[in-house]
C-alpha positions as CSV (number, residue, x, y, z in Angstrom):
1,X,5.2,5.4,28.4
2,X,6.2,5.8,24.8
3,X,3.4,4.2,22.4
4,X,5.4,1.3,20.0
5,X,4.4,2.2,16.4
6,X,2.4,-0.8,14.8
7,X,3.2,-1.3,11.3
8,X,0.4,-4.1,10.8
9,X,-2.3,-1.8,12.0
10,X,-1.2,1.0,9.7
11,X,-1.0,-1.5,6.8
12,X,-4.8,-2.5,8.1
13,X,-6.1,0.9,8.1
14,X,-4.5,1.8,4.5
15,X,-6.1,-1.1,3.3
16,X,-9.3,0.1,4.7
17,X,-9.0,3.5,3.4
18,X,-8.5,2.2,0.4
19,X,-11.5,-0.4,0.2
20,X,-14.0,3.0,1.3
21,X,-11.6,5.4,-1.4
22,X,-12.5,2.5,-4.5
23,X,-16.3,3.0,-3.7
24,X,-16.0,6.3,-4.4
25,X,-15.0,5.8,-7.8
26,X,-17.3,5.8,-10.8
27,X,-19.4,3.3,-11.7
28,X,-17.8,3.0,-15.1
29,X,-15.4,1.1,-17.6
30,X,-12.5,2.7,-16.2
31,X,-13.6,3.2,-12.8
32,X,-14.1,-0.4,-12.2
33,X,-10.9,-1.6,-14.1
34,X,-8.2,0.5,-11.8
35,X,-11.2,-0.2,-8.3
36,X,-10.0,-3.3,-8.8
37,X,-6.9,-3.4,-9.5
38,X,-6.6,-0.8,-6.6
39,X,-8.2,-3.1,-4.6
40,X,-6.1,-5.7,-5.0
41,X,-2.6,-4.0,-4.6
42,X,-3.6,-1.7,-1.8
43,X,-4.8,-4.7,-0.2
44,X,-1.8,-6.7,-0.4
45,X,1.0,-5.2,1.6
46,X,-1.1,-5.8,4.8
47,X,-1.2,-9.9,4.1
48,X,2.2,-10.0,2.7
49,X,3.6,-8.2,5.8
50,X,1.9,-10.2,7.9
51,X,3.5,-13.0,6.7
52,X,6.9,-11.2,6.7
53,X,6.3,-11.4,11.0
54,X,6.4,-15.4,11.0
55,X,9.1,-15.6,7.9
56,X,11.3,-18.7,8.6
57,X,14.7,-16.7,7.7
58,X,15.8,-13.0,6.7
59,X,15.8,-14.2,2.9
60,X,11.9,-14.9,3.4
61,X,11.6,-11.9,5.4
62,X,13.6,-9.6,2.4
63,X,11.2,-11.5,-0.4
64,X,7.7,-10.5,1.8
65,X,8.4,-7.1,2.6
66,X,10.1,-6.5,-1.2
67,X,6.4,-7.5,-2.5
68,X,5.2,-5.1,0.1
69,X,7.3,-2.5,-1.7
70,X,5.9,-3.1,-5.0
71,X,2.4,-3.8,-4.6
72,X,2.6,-0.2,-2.8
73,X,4.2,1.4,-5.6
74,X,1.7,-0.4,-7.9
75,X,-1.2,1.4,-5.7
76,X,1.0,4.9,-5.9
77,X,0.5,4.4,-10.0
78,X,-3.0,3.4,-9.7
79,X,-3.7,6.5,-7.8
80,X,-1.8,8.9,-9.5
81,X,-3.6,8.0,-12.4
82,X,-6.6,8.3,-11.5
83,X,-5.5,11.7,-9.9
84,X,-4.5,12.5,-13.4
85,X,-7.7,11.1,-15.4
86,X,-9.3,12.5,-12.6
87,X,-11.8,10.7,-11.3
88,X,-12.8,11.5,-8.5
89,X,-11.9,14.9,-6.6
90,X,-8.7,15.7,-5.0
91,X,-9.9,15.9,-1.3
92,X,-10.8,12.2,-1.8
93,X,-7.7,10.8,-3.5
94,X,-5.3,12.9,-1.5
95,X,-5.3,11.5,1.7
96,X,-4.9,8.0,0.3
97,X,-2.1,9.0,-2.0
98,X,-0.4,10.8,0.7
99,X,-0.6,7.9,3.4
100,X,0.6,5.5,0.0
101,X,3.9,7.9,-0.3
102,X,4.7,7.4,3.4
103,X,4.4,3.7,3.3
104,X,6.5,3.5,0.0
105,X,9.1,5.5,2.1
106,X,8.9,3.2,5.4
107,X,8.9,0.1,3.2
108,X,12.1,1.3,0.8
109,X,13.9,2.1,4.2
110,X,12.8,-1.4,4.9
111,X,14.3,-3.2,2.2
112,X,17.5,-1.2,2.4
113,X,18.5,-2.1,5.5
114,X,17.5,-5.5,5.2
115,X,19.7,-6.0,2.3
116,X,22.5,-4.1,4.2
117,X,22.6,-6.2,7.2
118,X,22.6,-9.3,5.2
């Protein structure tokens, strides 16, 4: 039988590699500032999309998964920068980066065909 692919619990296990990825980061100024914003927008899609599941109509369903959509691409820039900076080493961000890049891709597809069909 042909396993249904689970968005929510993909969301829910980005968000947890990205709560264990933040306490890797330093312990610093700069560290803290993008742990928490980091925190915060890698965090989010997995609510928001949740919510997107019991939207009342496809405009409410368009509006949750859109702020999907950017709070991911908010976390891409968040860890690109800190891939940049760097601060912490690549085997640690690269993982998280890479599983950001597929959801930004799932959730663009997402939003385009939402707005198609409507």
């Amino acid at each position: 039988m042909e396993r249904k692919y689970d968005l929510q619990q993909r969301l829910m296990s980005f968000s947890v590699m990205v709560l264990n990825f933040v306490d890797c980061l330093p312990n610093s100024y700069v560290g803290n500032y993008f742990g928490n914003q980091l925190i915060r927008s890698g965090t989010s899609p997995a609510l928001n999309y949740a919510e997107s599941q019991a939207a009342v109509s496809s405009k409410d369903f368009l509006n949750k998964v859109s702020i999907c959509l950017k709070e991911l691409r908010e976390s891409q820039v968040n860890l690109n920068i800190i891939k940049m900076k760097p601060l912490v080493d690549f085997e640690k961000i690269e993982p998280v980066l890479n599983e950001c890049d597929q959801l930004v891709a799932i959730f663009t597809t997402i939003v385009k065909n939402k707005k198609n069909n409507m």
